[in-house]
C-alpha positions in Angstrom: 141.9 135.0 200.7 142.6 136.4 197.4 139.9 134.4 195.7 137.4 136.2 198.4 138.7 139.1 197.7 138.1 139.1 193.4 134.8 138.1 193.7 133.6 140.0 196.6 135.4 143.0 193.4 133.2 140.9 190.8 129.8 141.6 192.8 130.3 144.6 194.9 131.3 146.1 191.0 128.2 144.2 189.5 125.9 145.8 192.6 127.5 149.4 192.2 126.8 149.0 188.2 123.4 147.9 188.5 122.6 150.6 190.9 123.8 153.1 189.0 121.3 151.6 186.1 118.4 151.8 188.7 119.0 155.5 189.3 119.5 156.4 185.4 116.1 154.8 184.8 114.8 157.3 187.5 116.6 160.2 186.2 114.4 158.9 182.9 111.6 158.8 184.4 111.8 162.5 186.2 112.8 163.8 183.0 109.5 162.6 181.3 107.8 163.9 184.0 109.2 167.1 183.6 108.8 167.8 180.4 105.2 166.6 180.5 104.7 168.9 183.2 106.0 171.6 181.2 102.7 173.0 179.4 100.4 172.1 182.0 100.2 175.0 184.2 97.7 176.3 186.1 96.3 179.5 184.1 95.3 182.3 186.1 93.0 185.6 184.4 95.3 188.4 184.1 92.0 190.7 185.5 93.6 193.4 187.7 97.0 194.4 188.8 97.0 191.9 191.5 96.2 188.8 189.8 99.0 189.7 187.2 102.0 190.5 189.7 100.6 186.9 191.7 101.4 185.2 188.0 104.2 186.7 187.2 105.4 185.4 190.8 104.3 182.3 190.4 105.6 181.9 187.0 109.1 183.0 188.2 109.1 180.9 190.9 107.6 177.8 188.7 111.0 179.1 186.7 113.2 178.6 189.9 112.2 175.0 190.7 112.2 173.7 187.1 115.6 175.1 186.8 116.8 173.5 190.5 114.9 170.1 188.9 117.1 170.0 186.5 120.5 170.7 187.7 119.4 167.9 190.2 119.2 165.9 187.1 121.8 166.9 185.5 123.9 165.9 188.6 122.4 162.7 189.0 123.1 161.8 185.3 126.7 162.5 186.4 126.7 160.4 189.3 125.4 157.6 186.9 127.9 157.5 184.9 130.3 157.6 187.7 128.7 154.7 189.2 128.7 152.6 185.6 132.1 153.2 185.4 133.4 152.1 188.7 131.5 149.0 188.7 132.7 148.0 185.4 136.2 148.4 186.3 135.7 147.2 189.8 134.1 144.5 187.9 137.1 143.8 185.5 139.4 143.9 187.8 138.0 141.0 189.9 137.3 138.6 187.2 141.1 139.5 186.0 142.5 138.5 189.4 140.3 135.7 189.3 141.3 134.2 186.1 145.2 134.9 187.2 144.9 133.3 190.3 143.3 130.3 188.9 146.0 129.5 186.5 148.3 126.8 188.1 152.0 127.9 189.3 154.6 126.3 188.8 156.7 125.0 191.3 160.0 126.9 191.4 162.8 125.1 193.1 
């Protein structure tokens, strides 16, 4: 029972770790893609005082996502490292117990 129980610690830590991995590499990626996104708006000619409030609006509210985008990330990056440091020490703990319950007792009578 206590064998089951380390390694189901020594993969559920290695799943939660790799996970974690998987969504830093898509944090990564959405970062690229933001910052490749950055210069290429859609320009609009300023002709007329209706066109320019329309870009000024849609430049504030191109502002409003970029700056919700990244607070996303920027929570996500923390999750990440939350994740990579519970699997490692979920991971640690079950090969620990695994190696300490594997050592032979001696009999004590």
């Amino acid at each position: 029972m206590k064998k089951a129980l380390s390694i189901f610690l020594i993969i559920f830590g290695a799943g939660i770790f790799f996970y974690g991995s998987y969504i830093g590499k898509q944090v990564q990626n959405q970062e690229q893609m933001m910052q490749q996104s950055g210069g290429a708006r859609r320009r609009v000619p300023l002709v007329g005082p209706v066109r320019k409030g329309t870009a000024i609006a849609s430049n504030q509210q191109a502002q409003k996502r970029q700056g919700a985008m990244q607070m996303w990330l920027m929570n996500q990056e923390n999750s990440v490292g939350w994740l990579h440091g519970i699997g490692a020490v979920m991971f640690i703990a079950g090969t620990s117990s695994l190696i300490v319950l594997s050592i032979p007792r001696k009999n004590r009578d």
